[in-house]
N, C-alpha and C positions, 0 to 999 in steps of 0.2 A: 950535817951529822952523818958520822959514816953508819954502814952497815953492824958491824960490831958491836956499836954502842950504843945500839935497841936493846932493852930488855929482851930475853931469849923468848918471853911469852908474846909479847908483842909482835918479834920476828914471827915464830909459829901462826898466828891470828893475821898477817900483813901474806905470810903464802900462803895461806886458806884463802886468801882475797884471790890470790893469784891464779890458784889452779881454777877456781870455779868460775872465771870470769867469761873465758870464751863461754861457756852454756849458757850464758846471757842472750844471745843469738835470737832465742824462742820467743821476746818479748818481740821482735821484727819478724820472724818467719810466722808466729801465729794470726795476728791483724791479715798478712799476707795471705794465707792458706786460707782467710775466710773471705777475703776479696776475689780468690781462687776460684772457689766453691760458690762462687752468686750472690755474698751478702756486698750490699751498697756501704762505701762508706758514712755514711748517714746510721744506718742499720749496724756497722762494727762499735760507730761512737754509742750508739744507744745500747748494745748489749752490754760493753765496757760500762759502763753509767748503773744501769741498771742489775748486775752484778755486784757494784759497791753499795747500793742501795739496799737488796735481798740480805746483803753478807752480814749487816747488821745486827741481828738477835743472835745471827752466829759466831758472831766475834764476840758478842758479846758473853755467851754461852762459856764459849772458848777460854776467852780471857780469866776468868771466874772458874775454870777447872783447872787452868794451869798456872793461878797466881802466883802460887810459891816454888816455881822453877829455877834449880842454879842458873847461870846466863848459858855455862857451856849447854845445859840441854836443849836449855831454849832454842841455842843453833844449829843443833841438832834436830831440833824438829820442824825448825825454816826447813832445812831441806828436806827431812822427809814429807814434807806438805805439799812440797814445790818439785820433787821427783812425782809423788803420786797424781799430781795436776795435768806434767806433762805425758804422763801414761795414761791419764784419760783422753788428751788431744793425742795420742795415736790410735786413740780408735774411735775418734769423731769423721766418720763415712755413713753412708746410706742415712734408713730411718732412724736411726740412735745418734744420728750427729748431733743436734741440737741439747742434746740430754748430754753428753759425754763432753760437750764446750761449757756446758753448766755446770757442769761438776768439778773438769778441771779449773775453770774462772774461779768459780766459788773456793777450791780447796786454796788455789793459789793468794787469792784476795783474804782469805782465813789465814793464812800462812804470815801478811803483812802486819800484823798484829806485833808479832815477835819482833821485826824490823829495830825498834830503838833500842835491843840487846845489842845492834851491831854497835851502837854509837856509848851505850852503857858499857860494853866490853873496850872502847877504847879510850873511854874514860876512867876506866880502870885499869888498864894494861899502858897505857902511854904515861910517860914523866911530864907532869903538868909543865915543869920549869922547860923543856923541850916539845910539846903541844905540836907546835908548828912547823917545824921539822920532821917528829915521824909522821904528821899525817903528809908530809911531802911525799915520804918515802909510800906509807900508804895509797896516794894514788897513784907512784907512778911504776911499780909494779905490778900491779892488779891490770893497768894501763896499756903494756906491753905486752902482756898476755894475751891481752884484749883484743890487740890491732894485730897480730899475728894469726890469732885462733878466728878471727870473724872474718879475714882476708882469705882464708883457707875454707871456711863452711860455707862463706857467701857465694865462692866460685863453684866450690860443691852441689850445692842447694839453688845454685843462680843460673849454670850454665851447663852442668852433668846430668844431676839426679834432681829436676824440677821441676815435679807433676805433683799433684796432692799424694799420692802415693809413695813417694820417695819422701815428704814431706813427715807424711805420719812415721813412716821408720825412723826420722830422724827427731822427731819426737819421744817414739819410745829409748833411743839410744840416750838420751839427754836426761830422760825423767831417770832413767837407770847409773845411769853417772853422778846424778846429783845424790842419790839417796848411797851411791856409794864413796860421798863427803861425809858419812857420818863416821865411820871410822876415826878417820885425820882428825875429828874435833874432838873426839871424845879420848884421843889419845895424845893430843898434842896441845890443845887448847885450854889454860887453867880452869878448872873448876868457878870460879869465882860464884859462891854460892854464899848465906849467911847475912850478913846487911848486904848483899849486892846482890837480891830476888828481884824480881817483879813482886811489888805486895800494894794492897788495897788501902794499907796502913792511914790511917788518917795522921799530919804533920804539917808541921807551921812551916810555911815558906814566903818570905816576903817580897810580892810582886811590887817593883820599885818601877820607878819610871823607866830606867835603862832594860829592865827587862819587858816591860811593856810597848818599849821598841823593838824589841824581838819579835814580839808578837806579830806586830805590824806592818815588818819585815817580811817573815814567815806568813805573812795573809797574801803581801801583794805576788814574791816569789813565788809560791808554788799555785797560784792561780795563773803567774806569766807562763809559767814554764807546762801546766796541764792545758792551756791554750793550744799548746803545738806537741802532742804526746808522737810516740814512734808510728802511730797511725799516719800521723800526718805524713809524716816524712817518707813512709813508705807509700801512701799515694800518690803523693807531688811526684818521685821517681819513677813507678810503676806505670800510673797510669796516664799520668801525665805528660812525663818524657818519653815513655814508653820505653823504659830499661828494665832491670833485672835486680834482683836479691844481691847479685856480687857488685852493682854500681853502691846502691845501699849502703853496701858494707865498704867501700871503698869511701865513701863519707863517714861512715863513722869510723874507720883509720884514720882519717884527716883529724877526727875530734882526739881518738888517741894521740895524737903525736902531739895536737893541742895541748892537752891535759902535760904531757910528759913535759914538755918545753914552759908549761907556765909553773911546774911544781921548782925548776932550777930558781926562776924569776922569784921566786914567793918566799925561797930560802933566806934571798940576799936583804928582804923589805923591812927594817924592824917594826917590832911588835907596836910602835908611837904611831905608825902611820897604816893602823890595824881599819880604820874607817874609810880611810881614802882607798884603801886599795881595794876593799869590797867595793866601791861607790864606783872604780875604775874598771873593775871586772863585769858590774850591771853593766855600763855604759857600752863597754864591747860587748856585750849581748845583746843589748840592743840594736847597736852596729849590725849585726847578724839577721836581727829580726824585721832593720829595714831593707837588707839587701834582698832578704825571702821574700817581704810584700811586691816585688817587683817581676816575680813570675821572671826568677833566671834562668839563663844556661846550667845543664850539669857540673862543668867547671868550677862556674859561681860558687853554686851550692855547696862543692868541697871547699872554698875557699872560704865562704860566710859560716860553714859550721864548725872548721880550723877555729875563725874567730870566738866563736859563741864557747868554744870548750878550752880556749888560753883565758876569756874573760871567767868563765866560772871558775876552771880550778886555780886561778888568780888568787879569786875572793876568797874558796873555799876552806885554806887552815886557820884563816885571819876570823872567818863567819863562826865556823865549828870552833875553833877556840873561846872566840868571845861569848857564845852557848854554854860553854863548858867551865867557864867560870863565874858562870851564876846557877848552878847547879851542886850543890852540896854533892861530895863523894857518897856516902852513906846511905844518899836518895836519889842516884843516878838513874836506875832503872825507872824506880815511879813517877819521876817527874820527867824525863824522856820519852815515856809512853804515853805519858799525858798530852805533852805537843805535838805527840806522833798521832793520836786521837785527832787532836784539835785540824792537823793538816789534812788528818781523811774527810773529815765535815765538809772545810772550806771547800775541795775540790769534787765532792762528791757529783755531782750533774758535768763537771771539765770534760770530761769524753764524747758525751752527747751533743755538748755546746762546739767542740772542735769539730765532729763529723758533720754536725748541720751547715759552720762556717764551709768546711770543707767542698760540703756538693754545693754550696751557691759560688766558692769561689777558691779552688784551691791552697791560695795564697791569704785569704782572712784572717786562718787562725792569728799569722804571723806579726799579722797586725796589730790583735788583742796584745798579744805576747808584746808587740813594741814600747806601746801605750804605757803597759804595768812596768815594763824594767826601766821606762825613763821613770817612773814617777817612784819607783823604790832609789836608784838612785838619785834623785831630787832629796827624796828623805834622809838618805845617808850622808850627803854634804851637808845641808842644812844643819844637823845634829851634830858632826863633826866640827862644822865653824862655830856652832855654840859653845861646844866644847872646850 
């Protein structure tokens, strides 16, 4: 599908993706900056954990003041959550550090809430009959931004300006950029307000067995995938190999290029062989998660995370498609947020559980991670031969 013949709203919400994506960065420099500052990885996985644990009556608070949001505000207020977060981690130093990591965690982890507007906004902005196409396009610009802009901060941040104090300035530059994403949405991004809120609404929807695969899907993934969060990966490199923020980043370009080169592959796969190719995207991810149990070279590690990010965004329009049409249009937002609930639960202690694998054994997490993405792909064949 070429570029032109995206919807123009579509286009606009696919470069939102774009420009915001290098400030992604923060999810790797902050676990870092507090490894920096004295906390044990054991002690990072337990804050992470216990942050989503706290965040709870505040989400929920949350959720219940802002239920009747157009989507476009909603995104609008991702970032202003997620700017104000990282303005508190620049000024997490001295006696108030612990308070000012709480607050931005909390504000950030509040902020995830909104998260299923991103996937409600493309289910309304995207031509069903084309699904699989623009979300091609969708990762693989946001993708390229990515592995440009993180090559650039990581050497920055890795090998110039890489003391906790450069850290927090680069904090406040980030929380300040993002909150200056509200603009662009609020001017370029549909409305899409009216039956497509977030609402409480009560409505019939029928959980059928094929979506009860979903479910069980969505259990075993993002429990594989919260096994080995950016902590990890940032201690395995840091402390482990004993490198830097821009080696980091120099693996997660290998996963961008990954992503880029599996969205061409994913173009050409039809929509009939929608199960197999998710089941073949687990499978190299798996691939990825036995080469990390093996306590590799750096080389490796770019080479095994290339893998892990051609197997996901493989599966990923064939996954998020088949989501999306068991999802009534009319009830995109409330039943997207509902699964997006349902993934916070399952993973809720995943940070804690990674840190503690972590300090017994660098390479553990990756194991859990292996275990779950053979046996989700197990499930996906299985369903497909039935099929």
């Amino acid at each position: 599908m070429k570029w032109s013949e995206i919807p123009e709203g579509a286009r606009h919400y696919i470069i939102y993706h774009t420009l915001i994506s290098p400030l992604l960065i923060t999810w790797y420099m902050l676990p870092l900056y507090m490894l920096m500052t004295g906390y044990s990885i054991l002690e990072v996985g337990v804050v992470f954990s216990a942050i989503r644990i706290v965040s709870i009556p505040a989400t929920y608070l949350v959720g219940r003041l802002f239920d009747r949001l157009p989507v476009r505000t909603g995104l609008a207020l991702i970032d202003l959550l997620e700017g104000i977060a990282r303005i508190f981690y620049a000024f997490a130093y001295g006696v108030i550090a612990p308070v000012m990591l709480f607050l931005g965690l909390l504000f950030e982890r509040i902020s995830s809430i909104f998260y299923p507007l991103y996937q409600a906004a493309e289910k309304l902005l995207y031509p069903e009959d084309r699904m699989e196409e623009v979300l091609a396009w969708h990762m693989r610009l946001p993708e390229a931004s990515e592995l440009v802009g993180f090559l650039v901060l990581g050497y920055i941040f890795g090998h110039i300006f890489n003391t906790p104090y450069h850290y927090r300035i680069g904090f406040l530059f980030f929380g300040l950029a993002t909150i200056a994403m509200i603009p662009y949405i609020l001017r370029y991004i549909p409305r899409l307000d009216a039956s497509e809120r977030i609402t409480s609404e009560r409505f019939e929807f029928k959980v059928d067995k094929e979506f009860r695969l979903i479910l069980l899907i969505e259990a075993i993934i993002m429990l594989a995938w919260s096994m080995a969060p950016e902590i990890v990966l940032i201690y395995y490199i840091v402390e482990v190999l004993g490198l830097t923020l821009f080696e980091a980043m120099i693996v997660e370009a290998s996963i961008s290029i990954g992503a880029i080169a599996a969205t061409y592959v994913s173009e050409v796969i039809p929509r009939n062989y929608r199960f197999k190719a998710i089941a073949l995207g687990y499978v190299l991810i798996a691939v990825w998660a036995a080469i990390m149990v093996s306590n590799p070279s750096f080389p490796v590690v770019v080479v095994a995370y290339f893998i892990a990010r051609f197997g996901d965004v493989l599966a990923f329009p064939f996954y998020r498609g088949w989501i999306y049409s068991k999802v009534p249009r009319d009830k995109a937002s409330s039943l997207l947020s509902a699964l997006s609930s349902y993934r916070r639960i399952i993973t809720l202690a995943s940070p804690a559980i990674a840190g503690a694998l972590a300090s017994l054994r660098p390479t553990l997490p990756y194991l859990a991670s292996l275990i779950l993405f053979i046996i989700a792909s197990i499930v996906l064949v299985a369903y497909s031969i039935r099929e």
